[in-house]
C-alpha positions, 0 to 999 in steps of 0.5 A: 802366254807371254809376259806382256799379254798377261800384262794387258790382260791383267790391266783390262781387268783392273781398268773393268774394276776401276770402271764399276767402281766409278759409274756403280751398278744400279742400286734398287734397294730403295725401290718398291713395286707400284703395286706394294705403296698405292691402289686404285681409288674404288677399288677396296674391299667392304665390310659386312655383318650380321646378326644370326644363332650358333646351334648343336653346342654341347650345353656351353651355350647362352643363359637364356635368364642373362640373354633374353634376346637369345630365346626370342631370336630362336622363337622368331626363327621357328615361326618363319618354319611354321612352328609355333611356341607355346606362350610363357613356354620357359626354353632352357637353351644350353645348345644356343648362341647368339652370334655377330658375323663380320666378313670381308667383301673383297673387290670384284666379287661376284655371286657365287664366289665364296668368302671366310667369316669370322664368328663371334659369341655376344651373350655369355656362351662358353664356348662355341666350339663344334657349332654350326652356323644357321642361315645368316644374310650378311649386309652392307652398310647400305643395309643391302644383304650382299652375302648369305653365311652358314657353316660349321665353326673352326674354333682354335681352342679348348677348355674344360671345367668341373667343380670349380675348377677350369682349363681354357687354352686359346680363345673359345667365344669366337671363331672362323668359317673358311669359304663360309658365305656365298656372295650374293651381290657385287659391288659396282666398282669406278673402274669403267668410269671416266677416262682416267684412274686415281692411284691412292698412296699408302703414306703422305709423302710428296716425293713420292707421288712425283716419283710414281708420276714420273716413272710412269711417264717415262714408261707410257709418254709424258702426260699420262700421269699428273701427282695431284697432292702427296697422296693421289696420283691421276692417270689417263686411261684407254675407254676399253675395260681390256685397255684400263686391265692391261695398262694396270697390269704394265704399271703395277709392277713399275720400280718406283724409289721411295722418298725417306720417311719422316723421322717419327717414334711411335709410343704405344702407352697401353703396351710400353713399346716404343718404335722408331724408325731410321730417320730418327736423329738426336742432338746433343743433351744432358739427361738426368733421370730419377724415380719417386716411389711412394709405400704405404703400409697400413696393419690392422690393430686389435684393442681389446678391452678389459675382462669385466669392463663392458667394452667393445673389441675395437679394430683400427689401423696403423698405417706407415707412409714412406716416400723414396726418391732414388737419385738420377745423376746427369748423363750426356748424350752424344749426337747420333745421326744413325738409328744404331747411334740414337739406340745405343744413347738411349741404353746408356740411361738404363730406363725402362720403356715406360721411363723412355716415353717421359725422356722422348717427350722431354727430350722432344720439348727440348729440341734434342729429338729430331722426330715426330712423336706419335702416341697410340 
């Protein structure tokens, strides 16, 4: 190879780069899949519960003298099976427990399919670790039974206690039933409705509901998809039900470009944690920031009177109040547009999470805190 063919080769090379670096390779950081930000309106799970007994415990049962509706669920349970319990019998039930069962009725369920239950302990059981579940019905908001739950309990805990003294790992009034209830009913769904769908976005933000829109245009015809508002996006469908799956199935896995969020800092003020996100920006201010603690020591005093002097020992206090404050001098805080900016300023305070939720707000009333502030 010449001199003047690897000069042309090396040029087309260079002019390769030079090309990719004007026009940029396709970017789908951003993107997200139509599936992950929005579902189908109807198209949920729903919520079901009951009430039922956990038996077989090893005497960490209900106290039948401080859960009375324990014995008389137990009663009412043994007449359904023809037994009948002698009148004033006093049922000492250490084996018992009275239990609330939730579970989730996932979309599309049909009878005979099975779901996990959570159980949960509402008397004074110690524990319901090695129960069994009796036959429970599981209903709907409707007060329609729409499940039937029973099963033995898987509890992720452990304890023992004797003398006084007691161990406990994890939690032990509450426990799951993997596949522990047979569904009974379906829930009818809108799908087969109509001729068109609503797509439901997880967050309020109108950029994004054009851009679902538009993305499915591009992909089905301009038309098929109309944003009603920032949350709700209507799509026209074929009348078939295999036509209405197979269009969900296409468009459920269309690339769609997420609008940015909304700058918002989220204050948990139970817990002290305090999340932001990347839209977060502050402007320039001055902070100063200084704690007030007030001690209040208070020691017992004994008089004792005299021997012989028909007095009384009297007790009394002596108490010595002290107030502090530490001084705060003024920092100034830079302007920072990047979340890594906004963080490093809010260390260079050196607060605590509890003296960060006062500054946030102050620094918010001032103007300084370009966000939403969201208490929690």
């Amino acid at each position: 190879m010449d001199l003047q063919e690897k000069l042309m080769r090396a040029g087309l090379v260079l002019a390769f780069v030079l090309a990719c670096a004007v026009v940029g390779w396709p970017r789908d950081a951003q993107a997200a899949r139509l599936k992950e930000i929005a579902s189908v309106q109807g198209v949920r799970s729903n919520q079901l519960v009951g009430y039922g007994l956990v038996v077989g415990l090893d005497g960490t049962g209900d106290q039948t003298t401080q859960a009375p509706f324990t014995t008389q669920s137990l009663q009412a349970m043994l007449q359904q099976m023809g037994i009948t319990v002698p009148a004033g019998t006093n049922m000492q039930l250490r084996n018992v427990a009275a239990v609330m069962v939730t579970a989730s009725l996932p979309p599309f369920a049909q009878p005979g399919q099975q779901i996990d239950i959570v159980v949960s302990s509402i008397g004074n059981a110690k524990s319901l670790r090695g129960g069994t579940l009796i036959a429970t019905p599981l209903r709907g908001a409707d007060g329609q039974v729409y499940a039937l739950a029973q099963g033995n309990l898987l509890v992720g805990g452990a304890g023992a206690s004797a003398g006084g003294s007691k161990v406990q790992i994890n939690h032990l009034s509450a426990g799951r039933i993997p596949e522990g209830a047979t569904v009974e009913r379906s829930v009818p769904t809108p799908l087969a409705q109509g001729d068109s769908l609503q797509l439901d976005l997880s967050s309020d933000d109108f950029g994004t509901a054009r851009e679902v829109a538009r993305v499915i245009n591009a992909k089905f015809g301009p038309g098929t998809a109309q944003a009603l508002n920032g949350r709700a996006v209507r799509v026209r469908v074929g009348g078939t039900p295999d036509d209405r799956v197979n269009f969900l199935a296409d468009i459920e896995n269309l690339n769609v470009d997420k609008a940015a969020p909304a700058a918002r800092v989220v204050i948990n003020a139970r817990t002290g944690s305090i999340v932001m996100n990347q839209a977060v920006q502050l402007g320039p201010c001055a902070v100063a920031h200084g704690n007030l603690s007030v001690t209040i020591n208070s020691t017992p005093v004994i008089s004792q009177p005299a021997p012989f002097s028909k007095g009384e020992t009297v007790v009394t206090e002596k108490t010595d109040i002290k107030v502090e404050q530490t001084p705060g001098s003024l920092i100034n805080l830079p302007a920072g547009t990047k979340l890594t900016d906004v963080v490093k300023a809010l260390n260079t305070l050196g607060a605590t999470p509890a003296d960060l939720m006062a500054i946030l707000q102050a620094m918010k009333t001032a103007g300084a805190l370009q966000a939403e502030l969201e208490i929690i």
